[in-house]
C-alpha positions, 0 to 999 in steps of 0.5 A: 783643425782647417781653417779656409785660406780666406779665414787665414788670409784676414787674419793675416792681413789684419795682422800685418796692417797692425804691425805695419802701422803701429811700427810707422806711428809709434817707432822713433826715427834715429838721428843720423840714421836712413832706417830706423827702428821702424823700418824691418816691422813695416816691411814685414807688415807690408808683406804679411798684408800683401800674403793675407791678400792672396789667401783671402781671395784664394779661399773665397774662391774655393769657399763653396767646396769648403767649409771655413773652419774642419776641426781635425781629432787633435782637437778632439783630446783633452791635452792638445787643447789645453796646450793650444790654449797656453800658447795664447795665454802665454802671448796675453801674459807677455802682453800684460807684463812684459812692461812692469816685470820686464822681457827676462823674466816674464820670457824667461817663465813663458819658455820654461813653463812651455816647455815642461807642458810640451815635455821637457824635464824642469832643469832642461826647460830652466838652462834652454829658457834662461839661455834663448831669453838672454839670447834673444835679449842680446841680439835685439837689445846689442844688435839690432838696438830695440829697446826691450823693458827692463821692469824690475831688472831696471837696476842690472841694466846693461 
């Protein structure tokens, strides 16, 4: 599948305005501290809005030769769709759970049932899931001190 760069290009900047935004409006300000929690998120949205402005225009100008949307023969087979579509409702469950059941297990499930669709055997898919969610976990919850829920691990909190 091709998507014009103009088609991208929005997508993009309306993403990183997002990011940028909600981070500045929603993230707290750490006493003591010249950066907060808010301060990676917001450059990130900024740059991902300055990059959605050039392709944006990029594509309007080659929009005549180009259509906005060529779908290439993966999209054609059956399975390749189906696993597009995964990856999209594996970011609507995070979404939606994350909150009440909590960043380990429901990223814990998300990379493990990615995995096996994508190939990979259950006990492989299980130690790679649990070791990159308890990764993950460490470095933003230790490192960086980015709070992620604890849902129904609320009493294990470490």
């Amino acid at each position: 599948m091709r998507f014009n760069d103009a088609v991208l290009g929005f997508v993009i900047l309306v993403f990183g305005a997002a990011v940028a935004l909600y981070a500045d409006m929603t993230f707290p300000a750490l006493p003591g501290q010249e950066f907060g929690p808010a301060f990676f998120p917001t450059i990130i949205g900024a740059v991902l809005f300055g990059c959605g402005v050039i392709l944006l225009l990029q594509g309007l100008a080659r929009h005549r030769t180009e259509p906005l949307v060529k779908l290439g023969e993966w999209a054609r087979l059956p399975g390749h769709v189906v696993n597009f579509a995964l990856v999209f409702l594996a970011l609507i469950v995070y979404i939606l759970f994350t909150d009440s059941i909590g960043f380990i297990p429901v990223s814990f499930l998300i990379l493990s049932v990615l995995m096996v669709r994508f190939g990979c055997r259950w006990p492989t898919a299980a130690g790679v899931g649990l070791a990159a969610t308890l990764l993950i976990h460490t470095v933003f919850y230790k490192v960086l001190l980015v709070p992620l829920p604890w849902g129904i691990l609320q009493p294990l909190q470490w």
